[in-house]
N, C-alpha and C positions, 0 to 999 in steps of 0.2 A: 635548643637554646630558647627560655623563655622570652615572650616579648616583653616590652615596657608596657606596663600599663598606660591607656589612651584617658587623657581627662578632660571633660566635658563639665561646662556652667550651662548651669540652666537658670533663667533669668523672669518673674514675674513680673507684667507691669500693671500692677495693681491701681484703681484708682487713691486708696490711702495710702499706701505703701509702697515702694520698690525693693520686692528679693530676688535673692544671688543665693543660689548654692553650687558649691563644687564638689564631684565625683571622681573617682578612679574607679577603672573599667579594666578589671582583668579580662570576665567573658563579654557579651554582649548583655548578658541577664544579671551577672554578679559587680555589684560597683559599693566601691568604699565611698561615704559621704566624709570629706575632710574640712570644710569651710562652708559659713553660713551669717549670712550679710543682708542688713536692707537698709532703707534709707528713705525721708518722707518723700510722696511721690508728685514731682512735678511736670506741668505741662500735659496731665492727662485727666480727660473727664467721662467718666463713665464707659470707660474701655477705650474713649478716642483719642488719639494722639492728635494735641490743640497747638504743640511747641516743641517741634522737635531738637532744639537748642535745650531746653531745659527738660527736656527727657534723658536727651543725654547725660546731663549732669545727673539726673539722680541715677542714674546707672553709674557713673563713674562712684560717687559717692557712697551706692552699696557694694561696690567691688572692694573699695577705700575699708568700708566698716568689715567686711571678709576676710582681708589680708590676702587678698591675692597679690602674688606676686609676679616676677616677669617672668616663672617659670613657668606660669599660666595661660602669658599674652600667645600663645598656638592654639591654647583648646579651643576645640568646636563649643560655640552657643547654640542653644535650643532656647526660643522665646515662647514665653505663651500670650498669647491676646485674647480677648473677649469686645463684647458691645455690640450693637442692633444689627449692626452690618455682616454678625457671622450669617451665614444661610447653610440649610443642610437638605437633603434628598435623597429618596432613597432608587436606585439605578439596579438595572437588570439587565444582564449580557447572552446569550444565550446561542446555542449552536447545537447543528444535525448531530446525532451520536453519527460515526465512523464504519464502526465495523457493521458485518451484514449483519449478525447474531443480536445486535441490539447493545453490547455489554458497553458501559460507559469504561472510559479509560482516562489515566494522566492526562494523554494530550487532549483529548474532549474534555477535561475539567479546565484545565488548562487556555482552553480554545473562548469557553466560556465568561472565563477571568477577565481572558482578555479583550473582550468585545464589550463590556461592563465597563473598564478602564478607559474606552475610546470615547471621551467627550467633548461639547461641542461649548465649551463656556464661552460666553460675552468676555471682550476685552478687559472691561473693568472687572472682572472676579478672579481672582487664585485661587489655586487648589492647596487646601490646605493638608484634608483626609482623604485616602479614599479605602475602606474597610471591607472586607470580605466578612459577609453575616452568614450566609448560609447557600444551602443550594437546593435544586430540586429537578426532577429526572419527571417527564412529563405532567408536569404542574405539582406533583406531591413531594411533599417538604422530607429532607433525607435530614435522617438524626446524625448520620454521619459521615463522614467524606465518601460520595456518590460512586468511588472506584470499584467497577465489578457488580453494581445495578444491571440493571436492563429498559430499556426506554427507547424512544425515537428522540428527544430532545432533551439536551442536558441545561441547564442555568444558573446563575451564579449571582447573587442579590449582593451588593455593595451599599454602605453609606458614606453620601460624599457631603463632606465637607467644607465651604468657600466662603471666603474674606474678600473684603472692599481693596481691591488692586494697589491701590492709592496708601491705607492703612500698609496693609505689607511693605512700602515703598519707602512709608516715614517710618516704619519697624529699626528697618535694617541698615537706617542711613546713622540713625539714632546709638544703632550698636557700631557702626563705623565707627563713629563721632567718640565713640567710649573707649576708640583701640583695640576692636574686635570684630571678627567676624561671623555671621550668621550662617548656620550649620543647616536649621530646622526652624520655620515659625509650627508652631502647633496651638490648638485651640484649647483654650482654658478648660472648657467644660468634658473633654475626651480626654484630658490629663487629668485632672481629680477625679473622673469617674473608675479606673484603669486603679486609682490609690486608694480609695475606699468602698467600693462597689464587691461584694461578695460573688461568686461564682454561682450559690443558689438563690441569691438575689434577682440574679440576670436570669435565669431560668424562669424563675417565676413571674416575676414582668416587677419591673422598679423604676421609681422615677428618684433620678440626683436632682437637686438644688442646690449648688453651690450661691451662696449669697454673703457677698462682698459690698464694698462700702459705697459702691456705685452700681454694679451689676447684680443680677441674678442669673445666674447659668441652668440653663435647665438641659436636663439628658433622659431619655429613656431606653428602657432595654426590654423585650419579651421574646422569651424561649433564647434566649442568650445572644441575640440578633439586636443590636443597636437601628433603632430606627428613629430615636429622633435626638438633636442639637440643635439650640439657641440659646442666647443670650439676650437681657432685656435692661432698659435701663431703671433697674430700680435696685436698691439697694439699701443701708445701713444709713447712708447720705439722706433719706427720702424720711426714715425714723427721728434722726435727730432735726431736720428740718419741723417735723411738724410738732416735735416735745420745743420748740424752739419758739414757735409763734404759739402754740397753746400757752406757754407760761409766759411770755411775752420776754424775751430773754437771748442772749447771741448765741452762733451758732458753738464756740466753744465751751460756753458753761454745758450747752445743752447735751455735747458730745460727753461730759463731764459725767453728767447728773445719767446719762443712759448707761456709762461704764459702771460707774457707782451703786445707781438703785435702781438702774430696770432690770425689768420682770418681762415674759409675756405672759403667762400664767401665775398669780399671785397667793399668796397662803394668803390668809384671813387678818393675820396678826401686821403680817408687813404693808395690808392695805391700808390698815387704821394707822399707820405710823404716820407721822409729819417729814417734810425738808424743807430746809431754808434754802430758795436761790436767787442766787440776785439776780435783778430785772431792771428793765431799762422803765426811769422814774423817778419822780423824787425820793421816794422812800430807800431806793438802791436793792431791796430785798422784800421780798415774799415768802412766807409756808404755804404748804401747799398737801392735800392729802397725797402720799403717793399711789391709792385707788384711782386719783386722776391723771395721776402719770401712766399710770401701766394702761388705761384704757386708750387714752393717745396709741401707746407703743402695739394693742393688739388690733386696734379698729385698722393701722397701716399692714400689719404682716399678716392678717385674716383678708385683705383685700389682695398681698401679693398671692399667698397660696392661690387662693384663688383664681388670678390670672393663669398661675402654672399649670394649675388643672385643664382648664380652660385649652389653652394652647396645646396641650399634650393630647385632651379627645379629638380635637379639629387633625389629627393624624390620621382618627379614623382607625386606629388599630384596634380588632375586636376584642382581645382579650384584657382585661383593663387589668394597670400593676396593684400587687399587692402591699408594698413597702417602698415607704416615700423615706430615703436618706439625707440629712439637712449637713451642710458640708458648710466650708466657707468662715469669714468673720464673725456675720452675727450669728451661727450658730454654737457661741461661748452662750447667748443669751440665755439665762436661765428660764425655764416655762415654756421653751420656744418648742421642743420636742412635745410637748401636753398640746400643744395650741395647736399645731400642726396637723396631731395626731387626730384632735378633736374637730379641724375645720375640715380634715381632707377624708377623712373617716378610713383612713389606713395606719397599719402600724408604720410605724415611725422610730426611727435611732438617729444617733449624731455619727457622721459618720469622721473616723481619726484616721490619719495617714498610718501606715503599718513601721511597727517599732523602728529605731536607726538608734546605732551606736554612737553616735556623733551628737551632740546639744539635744537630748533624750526626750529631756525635759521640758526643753525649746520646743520639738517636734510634735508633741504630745499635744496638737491641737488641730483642731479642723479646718485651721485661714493660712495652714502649710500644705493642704490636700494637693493643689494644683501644681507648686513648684515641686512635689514630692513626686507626682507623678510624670514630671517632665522627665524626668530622671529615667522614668521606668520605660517610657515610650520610645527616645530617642535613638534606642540601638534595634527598634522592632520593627519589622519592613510592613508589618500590618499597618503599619501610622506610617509609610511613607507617603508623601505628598505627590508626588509624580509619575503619572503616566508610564509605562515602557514605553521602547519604540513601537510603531503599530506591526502587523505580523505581517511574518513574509508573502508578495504578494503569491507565490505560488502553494501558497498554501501551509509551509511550515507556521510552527508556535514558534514566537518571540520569546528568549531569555526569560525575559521578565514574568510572565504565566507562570514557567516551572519556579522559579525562584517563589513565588508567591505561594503556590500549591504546596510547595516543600513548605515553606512556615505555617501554613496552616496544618498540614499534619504535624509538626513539631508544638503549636500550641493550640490544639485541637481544644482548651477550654475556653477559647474565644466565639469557638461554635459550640453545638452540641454535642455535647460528647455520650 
Protein backbone atom coordinates (compact mmCIF):
# COMPACT_ATOMS: atom_id res chain seq x y z
CA UNK A 1 0.00 0.00 0.00
CA UNK A 2 1.14 3.31 -1.00
CA UNK A 3 1.96 6.12 1.48
CA UNK A 4 0.34 9.57 1.51
CA UNK A 5 2.42 11.87 0.21
CA UNK A 6 4.36 14.13 3.10
CA UNK A 7 3.98 17.94 2.39
CA UNK A 8 6.45 20.41 3.33
CA UNK A 9 6.44 24.58 3.18
CA UNK A 10 9.34 26.13 2.75
CA UNK A 11 9.30 29.54 3.74
CA UNK A 12 11.88 32.67 2.76
CA UNK A 13 12.58 35.47 4.90
CA UNK A 14 13.58 37.86 2.54
CA UNK A 15 14.57 41.38 3.52
CA UNK A 16 11.83 42.79 0.63
CA UNK A 17 9.74 40.02 0.50
CA UNK A 18 8.36 37.02 2.42
CA UNK A 19 7.86 33.57 0.26
CA UNK A 20 5.92 30.45 1.01
CA UNK A 21 5.89 27.57 -1.27
CA UNK A 22 4.27 24.15 -0.84
CA UNK A 23 5.36 20.68 -1.87
CA UNK A 24 4.24 17.01 -1.96
CA UNK A 25 6.79 14.62 -1.44
CA UNK A 26 6.14 11.11 -2.76
CA UNK A 27 10.12 10.12 -2.46
CA UNK A 28 12.59 12.07 -0.67
CA UNK A 29 14.20 13.51 -4.10
CA UNK A 30 10.72 13.73 -6.05
CA UNK A 31 8.16 16.64 -4.83
CA UNK A 32 5.15 18.18 -6.64
CA UNK A 33 5.18 22.11 -6.06
CA UNK A 34 1.45 22.94 -5.44
CA UNK A 35 1.18 26.53 -3.79
CA UNK A 36 3.26 29.67 -4.00
CA UNK A 37 2.68 32.76 -1.85
CA UNK A 38 4.58 35.89 -0.66
CA UNK A 39 3.86 38.92 1.07
CA UNK A 40 5.79 42.40 1.77
CA UNK A 41 8.42 41.70 4.42
CA UNK A 42 8.18 43.04 7.82
CA UNK A 43 10.18 43.35 10.83
CA UNK A 44 13.16 42.25 9.08
CA UNK A 45 16.46 43.99 8.12
CA UNK A 46 19.04 42.64 6.26
CA UNK A 47 18.59 39.12 7.18
CA UNK A 48 17.87 40.16 11.01
CA UNK A 49 14.87 39.51 12.61
CA UNK A 50 14.04 43.44 14.30
CA UNK A 51 10.29 42.21 15.28
CA UNK A 52 9.20 39.16 15.78
CA UNK A 53 5.50 40.12 16.02
CA UNK A 54 5.41 41.51 12.63
CA UNK A 55 7.49 38.73 11.09
CA UNK A 56 4.94 36.69 11.94
CA UNK A 57 2.41 38.51 10.41
CA UNK A 58 4.04 38.47 7.14
CA UNK A 59 4.46 34.82 7.25
CA UNK A 60 0.95 34.46 8.05
CA UNK A 61 0.08 36.88 5.15
CA UNK A 62 2.17 34.87 2.66
CA UNK A 63 0.65 31.52 3.69
CA UNK A 64 -2.88 33.84 3.30
CA UNK A 65 -1.67 34.88 -0.54
CA UNK A 66 -0.74 30.66 -1.15
CA UNK A 67 -4.09 29.23 -0.08
CA UNK A 68 -2.97 27.18 2.30
CA UNK A 69 -5.30 25.56 4.02
CA UNK A 70 -5.77 23.62 7.18
CA UNK A 71 -4.94 20.75 5.34
CA UNK A 72 -1.54 21.98 5.56
CA UNK A 73 -1.34 23.30 9.23
CA UNK A 74 0.80 19.50 9.92
CA UNK A 75 3.39 20.06 7.33
CA UNK A 76 6.97 20.33 8.31
CA UNK A 77 8.44 24.06 7.55
CA UNK A 78 11.93 24.47 6.29
CA UNK A 79 13.14 28.25 6.75
CA UNK A 80 15.91 29.81 5.21
CA UNK A 81 17.90 32.78 6.87
CA UNK A 82 20.68 34.76 5.76
CA UNK A 83 22.73 38.05 7.40
CA UNK A 84 26.30 38.76 8.89
CA UNK A 85 25.79 36.42 11.69
CA UNK A 86 25.93 33.18 9.32
CA UNK A 87 29.54 31.82 9.98
CA UNK A 88 31.05 28.88 7.99
CA UNK A 89 34.31 26.50 8.63
CA UNK A 90 35.62 24.11 7.14
CA UNK A 91 36.34 20.77 9.78
CA UNK A 92 38.45 17.56 9.57
CA UNK A 93 37.66 14.22 11.38
CA UNK A 94 39.98 11.82 11.00
CA UNK A 95 40.95 8.15 12.26
CA UNK A 96 43.66 4.91 12.45
CA UNK A 97 42.58 2.71 9.37
CA UNK A 98 41.52 -0.71 11.35
CA UNK A 99 42.57 -3.57 9.61
CA UNK A 100 46.55 -4.81 9.64
CA UNK A 101 46.67 -4.78 5.60
CA UNK A 102 45.99 -1.13 5.53
CA UNK A 103 42.56 -1.27 3.46
CA UNK A 104 40.21 1.66 4.42
CA UNK A 105 36.76 0.22 5.13
CA UNK A 106 32.88 1.46 5.88
CA UNK A 107 33.40 1.55 9.33
CA UNK A 108 36.81 3.63 9.13
CA UNK A 109 34.91 5.95 6.72
CA UNK A 110 32.46 6.07 8.78
CA UNK A 111 34.57 6.47 12.04
CA UNK A 112 36.07 9.51 10.29
CA UNK A 113 32.52 11.11 9.64
CA UNK A 114 32.05 10.91 12.74
CA UNK A 115 34.89 12.60 14.54
CA UNK A 116 34.28 15.60 12.10
CA UNK A 117 30.63 15.84 13.28
CA UNK A 118 32.03 16.03 17.10
CA UNK A 119 31.95 19.91 17.76
CA UNK A 120 32.70 22.08 20.37
CA UNK A 121 30.48 25.40 19.43
CA UNK A 122 29.90 28.45 21.92
CA UNK A 123 26.64 28.62 23.34
CA UNK A 124 25.43 31.32 21.27
CA UNK A 125 25.99 29.62 17.83
CA UNK A 126 23.54 26.72 16.08
CA UNK A 127 24.39 24.32 13.86
CA UNK A 128 22.88 25.07 10.98
CA UNK A 129 25.05 22.62 8.21
CA UNK A 130 27.20 20.24 8.65
CA UNK A 131 28.44 18.85 4.86
CA UNK A 132 30.56 16.05 3.95
CA UNK A 133 33.06 17.52 1.05
CA UNK A 134 35.32 14.96 0.60
CA UNK A 135 38.01 12.60 2.04
CA UNK A 136 41.43 11.61 2.04
CA UNK A 137 43.62 8.37 2.91
CA UNK A 138 46.89 9.74 4.25
CA UNK A 139 46.73 13.40 3.38
CA UNK A 140 45.96 12.56 -0.63
CA UNK A 141 42.58 13.71 -1.69
CA UNK A 142 40.52 10.40 -2.99
CA UNK A 143 38.29 11.26 -6.23
CA UNK A 144 36.08 8.74 -4.74
CA UNK A 145 34.70 7.15 -1.82
CA UNK A 146 37.96 5.93 -0.07
CA UNK A 147 36.37 2.21 0.53
CA UNK A 148 39.12 -0.49 -0.34
CA UNK A 149 42.18 2.35 -0.56
CA UNK A 150 45.06 1.49 1.42
CA UNK A 151 46.63 3.98 4.12
CA UNK A 152 47.32 4.41 7.78
CA UNK A 153 44.91 7.20 8.23
CA UNK A 154 41.63 7.86 6.85
CA UNK A 155 39.70 11.68 7.00
CA UNK A 156 36.76 13.11 6.09
CA UNK A 157 36.62 17.09 5.45
CA UNK A 158 33.00 18.70 6.38
CA UNK A 159 31.61 22.20 6.03
CA UNK A 160 29.91 23.54 8.81
CA UNK A 161 27.73 25.87 8.93
CA UNK A 162 26.33 28.29 12.06
CA UNK A 163 23.92 30.97 12.96
CA UNK A 164 23.50 33.58 15.88
CA UNK A 165 21.60 31.21 18.55
CA UNK A 166 19.39 34.03 19.30
CA UNK A 167 18.28 34.53 15.29
CA UNK A 168 17.35 30.73 15.22
CA UNK A 169 15.22 31.46 18.49
CA UNK A 170 13.12 34.58 16.97
CA UNK A 171 13.08 32.02 13.61
CA UNK A 172 11.13 29.66 15.01
CA UNK A 173 9.01 31.57 17.54
CA UNK A 174 7.86 33.73 14.55
CA UNK A 175 6.68 30.41 12.66
CA UNK A 176 5.01 29.37 16.06
CA UNK A 177 3.22 32.71 16.07
CA UNK A 178 2.04 31.74 12.12
CA UNK A 179 0.56 28.30 13.43
CA UNK A 180 3.35 26.29 12.49
CA UNK A 181 6.05 24.45 13.27
CA UNK A 182 9.77 24.39 12.28
CA UNK A 183 11.13 21.17 10.76
CA UNK A 184 14.55 22.62 9.43
CA UNK A 185 16.29 26.36 9.66
CA UNK A 186 18.68 26.11 6.54
CA UNK A 187 20.86 28.83 5.35
CA UNK A 188 19.93 30.90 2.32
CA UNK A 189 23.03 30.74 0.54
CA UNK A 190 23.51 26.57 0.55
CA UNK A 191 19.88 26.50 -0.71
CA UNK A 192 20.05 28.58 -3.91
CA UNK A 193 23.50 27.18 -4.37
CA UNK A 194 22.03 23.12 -4.44
CA UNK A 195 19.10 25.25 -7.21
CA UNK A 196 21.33 26.80 -9.60
CA UNK A 197 24.90 25.64 -9.25
CA UNK A 198 25.96 23.12 -11.96
CA UNK A 199 27.78 19.84 -11.25
CA UNK A 200 30.69 20.93 -13.66
CA UNK A 201 30.57 24.20 -12.07
CA UNK A 202 31.56 22.80 -8.70
CA UNK A 203 34.23 20.79 -10.24
CA UNK A 204 35.88 23.46 -11.52
CA UNK A 205 35.71 25.91 -8.70
CA UNK A 206 32.64 28.60 -8.63
CA UNK A 207 31.69 31.38 -6.67
CA UNK A 208 27.39 31.98 -6.15
CA UNK A 209 26.27 35.41 -5.34
CA UNK A 210 22.98 35.45 -4.40
CA UNK A 211 22.10 39.29 -4.09
CA UNK A 212 19.00 40.15 -2.47
CA UNK A 213 17.47 43.35 -1.48
CA UNK A 214 19.34 43.56 1.84
CA UNK A 215 21.96 40.79 1.53
CA UNK A 216 24.60 39.19 -0.53
CA UNK A 217 25.14 35.62 -0.06
CA UNK A 218 28.19 34.53 -1.14
CA UNK A 219 29.23 30.52 -1.65
CA UNK A 220 31.97 28.79 -3.06
CA UNK A 221 32.86 25.36 -4.30
CA UNK A 222 36.43 23.73 -5.79
CA UNK A 223 36.70 20.19 -6.97
CA UNK A 224 33.11 19.87 -5.95
CA UNK A 225 33.94 20.41 -2.03
CA UNK A 226 32.05 23.43 -0.75
CA UNK A 227 34.40 25.39 1.18
CA UNK A 228 33.01 28.55 1.85
CA UNK A 229 29.58 30.43 3.14
CA UNK A 230 28.60 34.00 4.14
CA UNK A 231 26.33 36.37 3.88
CA UNK A 232 26.90 40.37 3.94
CA UNK A 233 24.80 43.18 4.45
CA UNK A 234 24.71 44.68 1.11
CA UNK A 235 22.21 44.40 -1.22
CA UNK A 236 19.57 45.89 -3.72
CA UNK A 237 18.65 48.16 -0.53
CA UNK A 238 22.39 49.79 -0.68
CA UNK A 239 21.60 50.63 -4.87
CA UNK A 240 18.44 52.32 -4.55
CA UNK A 241 19.72 54.19 -1.54
CA UNK A 242 22.40 55.78 -3.31
CA UNK A 243 20.22 56.51 -7.03
CA UNK A 244 18.18 58.07 -4.07
CA UNK A 245 20.60 60.79 -2.68
CA UNK A 246 22.37 61.05 -6.14
CA UNK A 247 19.18 62.45 -7.73
CA UNK A 248 18.08 63.92 -4.62
CA UNK A 249 14.73 62.15 -4.44
CA UNK A 250 12.75 59.21 -1.86
CA UNK A 251 13.61 56.19 -1.39
CA UNK A 252 10.36 54.87 -3.49
CA UNK A 253 10.60 56.84 -6.53
CA UNK A 254 14.22 55.77 -6.45
CA UNK A 255 13.25 51.84 -6.08
CA UNK A 256 10.90 52.86 -9.05
CA UNK A 257 13.38 54.57 -11.52
CA UNK A 258 16.04 51.25 -10.74
CA UNK A 259 13.08 48.79 -11.76
CA UNK A 260 12.28 50.92 -14.70
CA UNK A 261 15.68 52.30 -16.23
CA UNK A 262 18.53 50.66 -14.60
CA UNK A 263 21.11 49.22 -16.30
CA UNK A 264 24.65 48.09 -14.99
CA UNK A 265 26.03 47.94 -18.25
CA UNK A 266 24.53 50.41 -20.64
CA UNK A 267 24.17 50.61 -24.73
CA UNK A 268 25.14 53.83 -26.09
CA UNK A 269 21.71 54.82 -27.14
CA UNK A 270 20.01 54.37 -23.56
CA UNK A 271 22.78 56.53 -22.00
CA UNK A 272 21.91 59.56 -23.99
CA UNK A 273 18.34 59.09 -23.15
CA UNK A 274 16.59 61.49 -20.51
CA UNK A 275 14.03 60.71 -17.30
CA UNK A 276 12.03 62.83 -15.57
CA UNK A 277 11.95 62.18 -11.66
CA UNK A 278 10.54 63.86 -9.19
CA UNK A 279 12.79 65.32 -6.36
CA UNK A 280 12.40 66.74 -3.28
CA UNK A 281 12.17 70.89 -4.16
CA UNK A 282 10.46 73.46 -5.33
CA UNK A 283 10.35 72.50 -8.82
CA UNK A 284 9.01 68.76 -7.72
CA UNK A 285 10.82 67.20 -10.90
CA UNK A 286 14.28 66.83 -12.55
CA UNK A 287 15.66 65.18 -16.12
CA UNK A 288 18.47 63.66 -15.63
CA UNK A 289 20.82 61.87 -18.21
CA UNK A 290 20.42 58.18 -17.43
CA UNK A 291 24.42 57.85 -18.12
CA UNK A 292 24.11 59.22 -14.61
CA UNK A 293 21.97 56.86 -13.46
CA UNK A 294 23.66 53.77 -14.53
CA UNK A 295 27.00 55.12 -13.09
CA UNK A 296 25.53 55.41 -9.51
CA UNK A 297 24.11 51.84 -10.04
CA UNK A 298 27.76 50.38 -11.24
CA UNK A 299 30.16 52.54 -9.11
CA UNK A 300 27.83 50.47 -6.01
CA UNK A 301 27.83 46.70 -7.60
CA UNK A 302 31.62 47.16 -9.00
CA UNK A 303 32.46 47.73 -5.19
CA UNK A 304 30.10 44.74 -4.04
CA UNK A 305 31.89 42.27 -6.43
CA UNK A 306 34.64 43.21 -5.24
CA UNK A 307 34.19 42.71 -1.57
CA UNK A 308 33.05 39.10 -2.73
CA UNK A 309 36.22 38.48 -4.35
CA UNK A 310 37.97 39.80 -1.57
CA UNK A 311 36.33 37.69 1.00
CA UNK A 312 36.51 34.46 -0.94
CA UNK A 313 40.67 34.62 -1.58
CA UNK A 314 41.16 35.56 2.46
CA UNK A 315 39.88 31.41 2.24
CA UNK A 316 43.19 31.00 1.04
CA UNK A 317 41.90 28.24 -1.34
CA UNK A 318 44.64 27.58 -4.06
CA UNK A 319 42.87 26.94 -6.87
CA UNK A 320 41.00 30.08 -7.81
CA UNK A 321 37.05 29.68 -9.48
CA UNK A 322 36.42 29.85 -12.87
CA UNK A 323 32.63 30.89 -13.02
CA UNK A 324 31.10 33.46 -10.95
CA UNK A 325 26.91 32.68 -10.94
CA UNK A 326 24.81 35.98 -9.97
CA UNK A 327 21.60 34.55 -8.38
CA UNK A 328 19.11 36.42 -6.22
CA UNK A 329 16.85 39.76 -7.01
CA UNK A 330 19.06 42.01 -8.44
CA UNK A 331 20.20 39.63 -10.74
CA UNK A 332 16.90 40.61 -13.10
CA UNK A 333 19.25 43.71 -13.51
CA UNK A 334 20.05 44.11 -16.97
CA UNK A 335 24.10 44.55 -17.77
CA UNK A 336 24.74 43.08 -14.30
CA UNK A 337 26.13 39.83 -15.94
CA UNK A 338 28.72 42.15 -18.56
CA UNK A 339 29.62 44.19 -15.32
CA UNK A 340 30.40 41.23 -13.32
CA UNK A 341 31.90 39.46 -15.95
CA UNK A 342 34.08 42.57 -16.61
CA UNK A 343 34.95 43.56 -12.77
CA UNK A 344 35.58 39.89 -11.68
CA UNK A 345 37.46 38.89 -14.97
CA UNK A 346 35.55 35.45 -14.79
CA UNK A 347 32.82 34.20 -16.96
CA UNK A 348 29.85 34.89 -15.54
CA UNK A 349 25.81 33.60 -16.00
CA UNK A 350 22.47 34.30 -14.26
CA UNK A 351 21.88 31.59 -12.52
CA UNK A 352 17.70 30.24 -12.71
CA UNK A 353 16.07 27.81 -10.50
CA UNK A 354 15.55 24.50 -12.45
CA UNK A 355 12.09 24.35 -14.46
CA UNK A 356 8.68 23.55 -12.09
CA UNK A 357 5.38 22.76 -13.22
CA UNK A 358 3.56 24.79 -11.08
CA UNK A 359 3.53 29.06 -11.67
CA UNK A 360 6.48 28.30 -14.55
CA UNK A 361 6.54 31.49 -15.30
CA UNK A 362 6.52 32.79 -11.89
CA UNK A 363 9.64 30.55 -11.23
CA UNK A 364 11.55 31.50 -14.17
CA UNK A 365 13.55 33.86 -12.11
CA UNK A 366 16.61 34.04 -10.14
CA UNK A 367 14.97 35.91 -6.53
CA UNK A 368 13.08 32.20 -6.39
CA UNK A 369 16.75 30.32 -6.32
CA UNK A 370 16.72 30.04 -2.49
CA UNK A 371 13.15 29.08 -1.74
CA UNK A 372 13.45 26.54 -4.73
CA UNK A 373 16.09 25.06 -3.13
CA UNK A 374 14.83 24.77 0.29
CA UNK A 375 12.60 22.29 -1.37
CA UNK A 376 15.61 20.29 -2.64
CA UNK A 377 17.48 20.21 0.75
CA UNK A 378 14.97 19.45 3.12
CA UNK A 379 14.63 15.63 2.72
CA UNK A 380 18.71 15.30 2.10
CA UNK A 381 20.69 14.13 5.35
CA UNK A 382 23.82 15.92 3.65
CA UNK A 383 22.12 19.32 4.94
CA UNK A 384 21.12 17.89 8.22
CA UNK A 385 21.77 20.22 10.88
CA UNK A 386 22.71 17.91 13.88
CA UNK A 387 25.25 16.04 15.19
CA UNK A 388 24.54 12.00 15.87
CA UNK A 389 24.98 10.75 18.98
CA UNK A 390 28.87 10.66 19.84
CA UNK A 391 30.18 6.78 19.10
CA UNK A 392 30.09 4.08 21.41
CA UNK A 393 32.57 4.37 23.98
CA UNK A 394 33.96 0.84 23.29
CA UNK A 395 34.72 1.56 20.30
CA UNK A 396 31.68 0.83 17.79
CA UNK A 397 30.45 3.52 14.95
CA UNK A 398 27.25 5.50 15.92
CA UNK A 399 23.98 4.99 13.51
CA UNK A 400 24.56 8.16 12.23
CA UNK A 401 28.30 7.56 10.35
CA UNK A 402 26.65 4.84 8.33
CA UNK A 403 23.49 6.53 7.76
CA UNK A 404 25.73 9.52 6.29
CA UNK A 405 28.27 7.25 4.33
CA UNK A 406 25.19 5.51 2.72
CA UNK A 407 24.01 9.02 1.36
CA UNK A 408 26.95 9.85 0.30
CA UNK A 409 27.39 6.81 -1.90
CA UNK A 410 23.85 7.35 -3.11
CA UNK A 411 24.60 11.12 -4.13
CA UNK A 412 28.08 10.62 -4.79
CA UNK A 413 27.83 14.08 -7.11
CA UNK A 414 28.01 16.15 -4.12
CA UNK A 415 31.71 14.81 -3.99
CA UNK A 416 33.72 13.79 -6.78
CA UNK A 417 32.62 11.45 -8.69
Amino acid sequence: MAKDPKTLIAVDLGTSSVRVAAARYSTPKDYELFALGQAPSLGIGRGLLENVDQVSYAIRQACEDARLDEATRGAEVVVGINGKHLASQNVSGQTVIGRGDGTVTERDVAKAIQAARELDLPADRYLLHHIPCGFRVDGFRCRRNPVGTRGKVACADTHVVTADAKVITDVKQAILMAGRETHLVAANPIAASQAVLRRDEKERGVIMLDIGGGTMDIVAYNESALYHTSSFPLGGGHVINDISIALNTSQPVAETVLKEHGMAVPDKAAANEEVEIRCFGINGTRRFRKQYLFEVISLRLTEMFGIALEVVKKTGQPAPASTVVLTGGLANLPGIEKLAERTLRMDTRIGIPPPQVYAADTLKNPSYAALIGMLQISSDALFAPAPPPKAQANGGIAAGGLRILQQINQRIDVLRS
